[in-house]
C-alpha positions in Angstrom: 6.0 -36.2 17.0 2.5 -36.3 18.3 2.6 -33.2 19.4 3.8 -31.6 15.8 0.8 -33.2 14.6 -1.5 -32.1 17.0 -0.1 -28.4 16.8 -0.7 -28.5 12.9 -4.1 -29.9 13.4 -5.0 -26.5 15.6 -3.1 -24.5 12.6 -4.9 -25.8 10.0 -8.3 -25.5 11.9 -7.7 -21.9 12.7 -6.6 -21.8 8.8 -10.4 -23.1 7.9 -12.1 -21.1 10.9 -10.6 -18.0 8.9 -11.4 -18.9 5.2 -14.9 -19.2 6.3 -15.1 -16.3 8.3 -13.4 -14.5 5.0 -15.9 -16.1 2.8 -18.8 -15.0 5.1 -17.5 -11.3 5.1 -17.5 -11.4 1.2 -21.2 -12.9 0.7 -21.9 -9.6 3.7 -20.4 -7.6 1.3 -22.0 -8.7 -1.5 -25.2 -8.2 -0.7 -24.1 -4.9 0.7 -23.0 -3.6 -2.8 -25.6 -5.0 -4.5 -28.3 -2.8 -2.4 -26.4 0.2 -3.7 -27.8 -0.6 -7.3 -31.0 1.4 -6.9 -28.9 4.7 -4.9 -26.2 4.9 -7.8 -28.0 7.1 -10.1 -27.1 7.4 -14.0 -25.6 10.4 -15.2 -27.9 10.9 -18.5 -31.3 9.1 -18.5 -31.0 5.9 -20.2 -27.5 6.1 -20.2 -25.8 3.0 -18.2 -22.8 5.1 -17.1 -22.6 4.8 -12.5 -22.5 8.2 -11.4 -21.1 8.0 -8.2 -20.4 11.5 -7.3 -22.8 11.4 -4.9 -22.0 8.6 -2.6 -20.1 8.9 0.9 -17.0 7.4 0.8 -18.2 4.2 2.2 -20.8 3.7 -0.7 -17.8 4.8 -3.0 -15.5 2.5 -2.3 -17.9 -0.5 -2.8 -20.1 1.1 -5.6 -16.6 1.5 -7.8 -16.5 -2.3 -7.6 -19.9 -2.7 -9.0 -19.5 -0.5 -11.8 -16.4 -2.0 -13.2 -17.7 -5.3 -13.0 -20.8 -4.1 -14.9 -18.7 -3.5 -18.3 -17.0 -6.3 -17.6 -16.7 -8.4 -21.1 -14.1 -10.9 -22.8 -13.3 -9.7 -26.2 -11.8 -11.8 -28.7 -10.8 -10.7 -32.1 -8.9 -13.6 -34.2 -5.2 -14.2 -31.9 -6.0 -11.7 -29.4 -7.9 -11.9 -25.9 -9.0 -8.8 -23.8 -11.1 -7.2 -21.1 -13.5 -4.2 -21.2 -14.3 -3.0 -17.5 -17.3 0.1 -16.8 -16.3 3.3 -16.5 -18.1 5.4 -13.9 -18.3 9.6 -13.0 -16.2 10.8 -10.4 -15.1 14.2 -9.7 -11.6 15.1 -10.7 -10.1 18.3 -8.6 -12.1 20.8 -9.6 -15.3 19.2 -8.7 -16.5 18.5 -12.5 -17.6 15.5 -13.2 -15.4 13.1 -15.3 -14.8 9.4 -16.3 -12.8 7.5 -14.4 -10.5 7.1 -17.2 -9.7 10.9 -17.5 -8.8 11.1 -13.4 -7.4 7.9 -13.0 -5.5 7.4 -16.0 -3.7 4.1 -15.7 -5.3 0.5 -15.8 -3.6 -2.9 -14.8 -4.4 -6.3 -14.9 -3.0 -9.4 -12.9 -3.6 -13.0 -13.8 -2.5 -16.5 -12.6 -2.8 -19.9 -14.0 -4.0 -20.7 -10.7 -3.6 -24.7 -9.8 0.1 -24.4 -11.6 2.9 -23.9 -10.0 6.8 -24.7 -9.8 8.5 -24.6 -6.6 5.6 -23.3 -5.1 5.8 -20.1 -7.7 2.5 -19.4 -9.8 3.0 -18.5 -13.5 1.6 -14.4 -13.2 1.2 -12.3 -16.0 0.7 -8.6 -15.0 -0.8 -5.7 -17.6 -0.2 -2.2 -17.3 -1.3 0.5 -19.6 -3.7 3.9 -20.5 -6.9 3.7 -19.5 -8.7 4.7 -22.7 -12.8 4.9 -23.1 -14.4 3.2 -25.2 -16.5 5.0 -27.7 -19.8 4.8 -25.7 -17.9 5.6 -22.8 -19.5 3.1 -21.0 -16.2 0.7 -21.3 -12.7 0.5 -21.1 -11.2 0.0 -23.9 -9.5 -3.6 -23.8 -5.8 -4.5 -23.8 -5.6 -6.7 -26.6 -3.3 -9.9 -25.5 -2.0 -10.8 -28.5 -2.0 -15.1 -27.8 0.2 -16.4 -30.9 3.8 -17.2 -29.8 2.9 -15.4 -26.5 4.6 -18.1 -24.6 7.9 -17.8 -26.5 7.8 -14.1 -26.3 7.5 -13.8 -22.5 10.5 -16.6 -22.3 12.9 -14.4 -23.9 11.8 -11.3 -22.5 9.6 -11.2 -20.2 8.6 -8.0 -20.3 7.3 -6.7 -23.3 5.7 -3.4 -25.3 2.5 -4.3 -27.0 0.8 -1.8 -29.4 -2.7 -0.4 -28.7 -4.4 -0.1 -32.4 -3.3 2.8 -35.2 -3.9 5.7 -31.9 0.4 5.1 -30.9 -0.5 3.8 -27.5 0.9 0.8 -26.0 1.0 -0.8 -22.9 3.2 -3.5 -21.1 3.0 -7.4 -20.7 5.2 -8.8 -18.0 5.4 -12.4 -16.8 6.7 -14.0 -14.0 7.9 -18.3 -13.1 6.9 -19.4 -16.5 8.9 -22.5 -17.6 8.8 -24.5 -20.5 4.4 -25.6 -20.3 2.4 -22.8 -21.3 -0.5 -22.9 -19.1 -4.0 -22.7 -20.9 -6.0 -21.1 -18.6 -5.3 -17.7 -16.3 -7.4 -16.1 -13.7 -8.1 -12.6 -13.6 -6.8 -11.7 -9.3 -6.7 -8.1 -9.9 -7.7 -4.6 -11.7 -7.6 -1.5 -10.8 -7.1 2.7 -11.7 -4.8 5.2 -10.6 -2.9 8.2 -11.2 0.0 9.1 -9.2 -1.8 9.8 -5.9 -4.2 6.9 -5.3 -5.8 3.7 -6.7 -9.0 2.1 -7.3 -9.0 -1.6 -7.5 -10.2 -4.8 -6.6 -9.1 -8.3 -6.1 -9.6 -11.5 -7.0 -12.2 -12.5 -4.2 -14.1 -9.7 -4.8 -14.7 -10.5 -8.4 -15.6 -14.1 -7.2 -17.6 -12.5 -4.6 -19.6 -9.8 -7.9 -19.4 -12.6 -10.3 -20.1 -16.0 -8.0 -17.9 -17.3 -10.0 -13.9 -17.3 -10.9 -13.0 -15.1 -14.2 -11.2 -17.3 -16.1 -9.6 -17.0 -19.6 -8.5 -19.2 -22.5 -4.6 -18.5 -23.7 -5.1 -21.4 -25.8 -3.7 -20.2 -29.2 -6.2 -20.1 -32.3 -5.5 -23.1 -34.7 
């Protein structure tokens, strides 16, 4: 018996050794992106558009995670919730420069009600759908979360068509281990683009790591 204890003392020590050493590789990495704010040059003067067509693929693949998080904004518009993330240039095949929307045309979301769970399963709600510019093309256009009688919805199907506006487009809602308490708040864990070849995206402890703190949002349904 002493022993079991002693050998999940070392586990759980090794456990803490690595979440630190985790935690100091994001705050590295933060600082690291953030020095690329002054070498990520805008496309039309005074525009706040990233171009990033000029970075190595180093810078790239941290400088993407900048600009996404820099249109990053909570829209709410009477019973329905969304997120706008920045669009950036890239260069699509032929070398022109595009948004990120028109190469990588498909956007998903994944949120948790993090601190719930049942049988050690979190309540996840995963969104996939176009990725559509907004009319500055400085944003994403959100996907609207429609909150009232969301909860009974997702319990009868759990997977589910939403429509995008009067444009035809829709995208998908799809939950997993929800039972009968509809947790208030979820935490955005995951973004990203991508077309059928590759995908840009970043995770939950990078956003904490961009926003110092967790990206949380109210599914509390409008009285």
């Amino acid at each position: 018996m002493k022993k079991f204890k002693h050998f999940k003392l070392i586990v759980l020590a090794l456990v803490l050794s690595g979440g630190l050493y985790y935690s100091d590789l994001l705050f590295l990495q933060k600082r690291q992106v953030a020095s690329l704010e002054g070498t990520i040059r805008s496309a039309v003067s005074g525009d706040r558009n990233f171009d990033l067509t000029e970075l190595s693929s180093k810078d790239f693949m941290r400088g993407f995670k900048v600009a996404m998080v820099s249109g990053l904004q909570v829209v709410r518009d009477g019973h329905e919730v969304g997120l706008t993330w920045g669009q950036f240039l890239v260069r699509n095949q032929s070398g022109a420069k595009v948004y990120v929307c028109e190469k990588y045309p498909h956007l998903e979301m994944t949120l948790k009600a993090e601190g719930v769970a049942y049988s050690g399963n979190i309540p996840t709600i995963v969104l996939r759908g176009p990725c559509l510019s907004s009319d500055d093309g400085q944003r994403t256009r959100p996907l609207m979360i429609p909150l009232r009688g969301l909860h009974r919805l997702l319990r009868e199907n759990p997977k589910n068509i939403i429509k995008m506006g009067d444009r035809g487009d829709t995208y998908s809602i799809e939950a997993q281990s929800l039972y009968d308490e509809w947790p208030q708040y979820w935490t955005v864990v995951g973004a990203s683009f991508s077309n059928d070849i590759e995908t840009l995206g970043l995770d939950g402890f990078e956003l904490i790591s961009l926003l110092d703190q967790v990206l949380t949002l109210d599914f509390a349904e409008p009285q």
